[in-house]
C-alpha positions as CSV (number, residue, x, y, z in Angstrom):
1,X,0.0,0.0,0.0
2,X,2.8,2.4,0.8
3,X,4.5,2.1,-2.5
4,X,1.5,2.2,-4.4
5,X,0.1,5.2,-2.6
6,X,3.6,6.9,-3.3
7,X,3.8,6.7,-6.1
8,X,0.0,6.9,-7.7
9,X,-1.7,8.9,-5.0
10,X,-4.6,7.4,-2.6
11,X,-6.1,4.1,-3.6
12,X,-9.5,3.2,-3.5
13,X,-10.9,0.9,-1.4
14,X,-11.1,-1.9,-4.5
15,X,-8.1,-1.7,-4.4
16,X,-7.1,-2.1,-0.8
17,X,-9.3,-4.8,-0.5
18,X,-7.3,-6.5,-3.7
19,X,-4.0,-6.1,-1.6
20,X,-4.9,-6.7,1.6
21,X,-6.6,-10.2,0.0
22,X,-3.4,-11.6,-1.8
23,X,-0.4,-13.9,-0.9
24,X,3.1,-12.6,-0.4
25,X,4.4,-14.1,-3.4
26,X,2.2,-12.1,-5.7
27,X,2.9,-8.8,-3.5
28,X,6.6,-9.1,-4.6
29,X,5.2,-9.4,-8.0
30,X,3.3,-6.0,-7.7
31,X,6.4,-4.6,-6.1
32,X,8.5,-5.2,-8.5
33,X,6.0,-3.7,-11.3
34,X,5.7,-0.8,-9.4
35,X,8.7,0.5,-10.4
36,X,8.1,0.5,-14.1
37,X,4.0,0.5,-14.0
38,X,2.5,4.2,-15.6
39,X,-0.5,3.6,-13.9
40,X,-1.7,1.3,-10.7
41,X,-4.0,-0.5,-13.0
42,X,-0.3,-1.7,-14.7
43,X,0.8,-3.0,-11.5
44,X,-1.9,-5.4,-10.7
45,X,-2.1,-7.0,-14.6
């Protein structure tokens, strides 16, 4: 949530639930995307 919200801005609640929901393996995944994703949408497909 932190690097999400750093670098797009608030999150909806969608989204948090999305997050909150998944396993570690995929959050390292998403983290890794989030450093070349142009939107948060990006990160998460």
């Amino acid at each position: 949530m932190r690097q999400i919200e750093r670098t797009f801005g608030p999150t909806d609640v969608r989204l948090r639930q999305q997050i909150q929901a998944t396993d570690a393996e995929t959050l390292l995944e998403w983290s890794d995307r989030i450093l070349t994703a142009e939107t948060p949408e990006a990160v998460f497909h």
